[in-house]
C-alpha positions as CSV (number, residue, x, y, z in Angstrom):
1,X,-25.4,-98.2,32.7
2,X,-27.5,-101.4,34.0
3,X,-28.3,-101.5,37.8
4,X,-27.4,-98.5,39.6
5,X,-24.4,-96.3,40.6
6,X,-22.5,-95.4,44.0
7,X,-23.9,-92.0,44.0
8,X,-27.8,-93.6,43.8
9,X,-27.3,-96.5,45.9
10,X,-26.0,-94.6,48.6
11,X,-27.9,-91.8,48.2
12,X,-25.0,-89.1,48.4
13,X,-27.0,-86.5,47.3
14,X,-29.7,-86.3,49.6
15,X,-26.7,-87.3,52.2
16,X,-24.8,-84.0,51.6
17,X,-27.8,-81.8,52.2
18,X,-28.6,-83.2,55.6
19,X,-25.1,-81.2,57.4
20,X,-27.2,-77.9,58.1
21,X,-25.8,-75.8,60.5
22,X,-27.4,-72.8,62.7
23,X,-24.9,-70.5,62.6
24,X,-23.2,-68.4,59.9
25,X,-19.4,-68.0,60.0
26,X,-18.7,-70.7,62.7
27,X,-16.0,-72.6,61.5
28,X,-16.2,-76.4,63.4
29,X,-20.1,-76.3,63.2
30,X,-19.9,-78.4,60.2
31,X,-17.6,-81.0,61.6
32,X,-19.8,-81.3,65.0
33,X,-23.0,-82.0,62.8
34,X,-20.9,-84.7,60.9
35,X,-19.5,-86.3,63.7
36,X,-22.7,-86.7,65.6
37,X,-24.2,-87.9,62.6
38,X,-21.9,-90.4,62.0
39,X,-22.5,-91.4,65.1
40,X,-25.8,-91.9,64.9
41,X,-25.6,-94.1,61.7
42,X,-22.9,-96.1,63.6
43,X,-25.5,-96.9,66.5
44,X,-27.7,-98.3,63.9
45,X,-25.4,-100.9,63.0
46,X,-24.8,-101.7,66.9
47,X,-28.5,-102.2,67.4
48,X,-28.4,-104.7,64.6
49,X,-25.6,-106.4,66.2
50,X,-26.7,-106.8,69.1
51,X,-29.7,-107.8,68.4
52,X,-28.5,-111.0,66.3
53,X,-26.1,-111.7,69.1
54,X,-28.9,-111.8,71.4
55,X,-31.1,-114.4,69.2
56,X,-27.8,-116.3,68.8
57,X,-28.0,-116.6,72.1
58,X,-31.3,-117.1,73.2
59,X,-30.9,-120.3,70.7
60,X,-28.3,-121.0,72.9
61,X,-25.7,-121.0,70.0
62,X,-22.9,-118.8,71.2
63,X,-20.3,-119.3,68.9
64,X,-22.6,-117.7,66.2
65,X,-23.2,-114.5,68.9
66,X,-19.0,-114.1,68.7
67,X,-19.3,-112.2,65.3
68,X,-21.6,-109.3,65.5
69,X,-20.2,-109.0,69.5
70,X,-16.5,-108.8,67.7
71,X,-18.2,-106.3,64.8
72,X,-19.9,-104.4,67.9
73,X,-16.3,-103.7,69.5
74,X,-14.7,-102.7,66.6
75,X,-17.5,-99.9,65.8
76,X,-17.2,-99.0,69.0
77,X,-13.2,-98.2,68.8
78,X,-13.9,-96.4,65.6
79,X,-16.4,-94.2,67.9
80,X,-13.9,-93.6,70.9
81,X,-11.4,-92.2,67.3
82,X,-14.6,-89.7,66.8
83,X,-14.6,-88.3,70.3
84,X,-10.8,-87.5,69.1
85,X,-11.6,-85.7,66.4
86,X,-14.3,-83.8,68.5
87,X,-11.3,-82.9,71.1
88,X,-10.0,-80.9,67.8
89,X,-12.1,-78.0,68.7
90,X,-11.1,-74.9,71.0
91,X,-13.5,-73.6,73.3
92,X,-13.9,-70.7,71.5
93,X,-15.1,-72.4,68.3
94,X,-17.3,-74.4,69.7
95,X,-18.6,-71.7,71.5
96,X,-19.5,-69.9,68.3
97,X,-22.5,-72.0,67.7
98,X,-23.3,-73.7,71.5
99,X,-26.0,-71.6,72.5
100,X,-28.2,-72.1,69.2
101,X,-27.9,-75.8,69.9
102,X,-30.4,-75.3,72.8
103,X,-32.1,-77.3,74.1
104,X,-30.8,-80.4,72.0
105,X,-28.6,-82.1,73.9
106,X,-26.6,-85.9,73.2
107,X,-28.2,-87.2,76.6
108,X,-31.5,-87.3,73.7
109,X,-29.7,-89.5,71.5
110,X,-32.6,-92.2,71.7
111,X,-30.7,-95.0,69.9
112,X,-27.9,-94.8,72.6
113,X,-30.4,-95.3,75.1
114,X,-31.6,-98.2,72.7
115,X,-28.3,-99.8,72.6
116,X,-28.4,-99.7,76.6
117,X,-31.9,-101.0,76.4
118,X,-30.3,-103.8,74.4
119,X,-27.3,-104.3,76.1
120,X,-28.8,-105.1,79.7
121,X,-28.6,-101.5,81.6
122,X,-31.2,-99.2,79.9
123,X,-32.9,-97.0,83.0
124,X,-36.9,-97.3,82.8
125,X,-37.3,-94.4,84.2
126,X,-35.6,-92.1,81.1
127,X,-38.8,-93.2,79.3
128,X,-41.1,-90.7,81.8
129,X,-38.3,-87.8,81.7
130,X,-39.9,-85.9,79.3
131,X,-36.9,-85.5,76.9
132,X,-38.2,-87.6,74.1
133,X,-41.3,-87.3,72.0
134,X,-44.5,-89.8,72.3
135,X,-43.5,-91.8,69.4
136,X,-39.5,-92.2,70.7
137,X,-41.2,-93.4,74.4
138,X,-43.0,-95.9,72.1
139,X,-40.3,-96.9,70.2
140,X,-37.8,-97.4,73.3
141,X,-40.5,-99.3,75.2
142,X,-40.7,-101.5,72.4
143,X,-36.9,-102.2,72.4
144,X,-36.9,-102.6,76.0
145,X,-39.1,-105.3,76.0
146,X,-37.1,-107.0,73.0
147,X,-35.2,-108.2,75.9
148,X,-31.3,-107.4,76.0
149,X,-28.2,-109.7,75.2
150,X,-27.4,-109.8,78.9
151,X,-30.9,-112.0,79.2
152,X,-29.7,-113.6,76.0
153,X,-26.5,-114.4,77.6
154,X,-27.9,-115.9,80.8
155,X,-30.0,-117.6,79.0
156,X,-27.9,-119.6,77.6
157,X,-25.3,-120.2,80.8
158,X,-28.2,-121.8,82.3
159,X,-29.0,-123.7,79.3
160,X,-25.5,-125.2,79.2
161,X,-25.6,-125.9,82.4
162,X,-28.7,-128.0,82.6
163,X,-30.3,-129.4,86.1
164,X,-27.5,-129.0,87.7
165,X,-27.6,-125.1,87.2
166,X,-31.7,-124.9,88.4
167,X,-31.8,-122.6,91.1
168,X,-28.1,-121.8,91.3
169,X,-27.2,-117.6,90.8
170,X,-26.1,-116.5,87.9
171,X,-22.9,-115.3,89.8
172,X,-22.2,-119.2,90.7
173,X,-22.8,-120.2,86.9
174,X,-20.1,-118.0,86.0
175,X,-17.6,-118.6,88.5
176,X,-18.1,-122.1,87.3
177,X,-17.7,-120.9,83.5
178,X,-14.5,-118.6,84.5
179,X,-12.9,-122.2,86.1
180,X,-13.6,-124.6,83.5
181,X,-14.6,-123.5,79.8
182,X,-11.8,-125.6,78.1
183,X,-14.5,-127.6,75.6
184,X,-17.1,-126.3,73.6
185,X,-20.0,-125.1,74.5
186,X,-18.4,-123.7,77.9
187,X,-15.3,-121.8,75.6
188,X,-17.9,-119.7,72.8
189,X,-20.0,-119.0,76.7
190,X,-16.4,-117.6,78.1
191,X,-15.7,-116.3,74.7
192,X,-19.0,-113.8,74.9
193,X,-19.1,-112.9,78.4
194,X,-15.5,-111.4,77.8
195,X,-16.1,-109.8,74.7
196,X,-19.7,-108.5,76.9
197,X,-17.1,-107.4,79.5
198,X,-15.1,-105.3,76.3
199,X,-18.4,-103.9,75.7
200,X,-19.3,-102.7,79.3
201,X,-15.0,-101.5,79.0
202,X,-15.6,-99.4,75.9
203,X,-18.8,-97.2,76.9
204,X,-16.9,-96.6,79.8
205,X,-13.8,-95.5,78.1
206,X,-16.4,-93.6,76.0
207,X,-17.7,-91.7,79.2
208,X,-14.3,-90.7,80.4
209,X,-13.2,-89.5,77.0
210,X,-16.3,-87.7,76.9
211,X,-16.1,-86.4,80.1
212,X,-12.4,-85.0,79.1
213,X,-13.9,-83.5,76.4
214,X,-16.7,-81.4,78.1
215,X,-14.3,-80.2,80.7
216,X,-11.6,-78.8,78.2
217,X,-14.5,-77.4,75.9
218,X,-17.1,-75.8,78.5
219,X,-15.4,-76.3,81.8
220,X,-18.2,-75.7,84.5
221,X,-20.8,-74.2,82.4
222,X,-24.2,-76.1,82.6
223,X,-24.9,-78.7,79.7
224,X,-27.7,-78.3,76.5
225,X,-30.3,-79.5,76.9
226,X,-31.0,-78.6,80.5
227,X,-28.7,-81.0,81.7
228,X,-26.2,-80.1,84.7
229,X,-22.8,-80.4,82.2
230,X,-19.7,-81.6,83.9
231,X,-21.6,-82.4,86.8
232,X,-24.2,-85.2,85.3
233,X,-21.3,-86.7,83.1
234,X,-18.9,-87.1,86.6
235,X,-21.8,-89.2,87.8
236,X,-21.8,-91.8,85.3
237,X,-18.5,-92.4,85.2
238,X,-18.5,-95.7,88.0
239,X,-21.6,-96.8,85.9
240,X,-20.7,-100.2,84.7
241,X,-23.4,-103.1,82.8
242,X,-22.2,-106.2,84.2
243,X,-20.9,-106.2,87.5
244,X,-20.9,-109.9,88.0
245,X,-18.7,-110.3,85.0
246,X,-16.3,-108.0,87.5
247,X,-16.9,-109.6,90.4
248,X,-16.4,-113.0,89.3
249,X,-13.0,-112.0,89.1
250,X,-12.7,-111.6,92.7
251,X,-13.5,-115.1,93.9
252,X,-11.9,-116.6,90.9
């Protein structure tokens, strides 16, 4: 057969070897290792969405950022359906195979610190905890100074805006845009900062969820990893990305 086949192009083969768990007999081990890898494949995708809605923007074209920020959320509902699927497990099977999993840990996931990076609220100071390897510290410092679509995104308000927006906060540009975005530009610039606003709304749905998750599974018992479990993920939960796209709400 000319060309090439499902099976080759997608590399199945070499895919189906890659699910290896650590210990013998535990009966959800396999579906753990597959849902964090699917997650993992699904963050490479967001990174390339996000960075084309950033260049979109930082060409001050925001009507072309709407697409990958609309293929961004749905890959991000399909990930808050995985967390579901995770819930599946009983503490007691996923206790069969926790303790071999240490130290790795999901707070290592580097490209969800990437996609933080890249969305605007990526903390500098992960980069010097000593959870990732020399070359993953290089990589993330080279993402972080990629610039995020927040700076994309403000970018272009202030473009729209012109002299008249030169030295003016970013909060008063977007009370502005929340009060009068009935022609384009001004609609695409309301269009993203609510679809940004979805974004910040969905890893924060994903935190909760996750939070639920941990409790039911491990209760109070201290996270992989090192981490301090249920304790660590309560603290994130009031973290949000863009609190002037909440705020703005207020004085609307």
């Amino acid at each position: 057969m000319p060309g090439t086949d499902y099976s080759a192009y997608l590399k199945i083969p070499e895919l189906l070897t890659l699910q290896v768990p650590l210990t013998e007999g535990a009966d959800d081990e396999l579906l753990f290792i597959v849902v964090h890898q699917s997650y993992e494949l699904w963050f490479k995708v967001c990174l390339e969405e996000l960075r084309k809605a950033r260049e979109a923007l930082r060409e001050s074209r925001p009507t072309r950022a709407l697409r990958p920020l609309g293929r961004l959320l749905e890959i991000e509902d399909l990930l808050l359906s995985h967390l579901r699927v995770l819930n599946s497990m009983s503490p007691e099977k996923f206790l069969e195979f926790r303790d071999p999993l240490d130290p790795a840990s999901g707070f290592q996931s580097y490209q969800f610190r990437a996609i933080e990076f890249l969305s605007g609220a990526g903390r500098a100071t992960l980069l010097e905890s000593g959870l990732f390897s020399d070359d993953v510290v290089e990589w993330l410092r080279g993402v972080r100074n990629e610039g995020s679509v927040w700076e994309g995104f403000v970018h272009a308000l202030r473009h729209e805006a012109g002299p008249s927006g030169l030295g003016r906060a970013t909060s008063d540009l977007l009370l502005d845009l929340y009060r009068h975005h009935e022609s384009e530009p001004r609609s695409a610039l309301h269009a993203v900062a609510e679809r940004l606003l979805d974004h910040d709304q969905h890893l924060a749905q994903w935190r909760h969820q996750h939070y639920l998750m941990a409790a039911r599974q491990i209760g109070q018992r201290p996270g992989t990893g090192g981490s301090a479990g249920m304790g660590y993920l309560g603290s994130t939960l009031g973290f949000r990305m863009y609190p002037d796209l909440r705020d703005v709400r207020s004085a609307l």
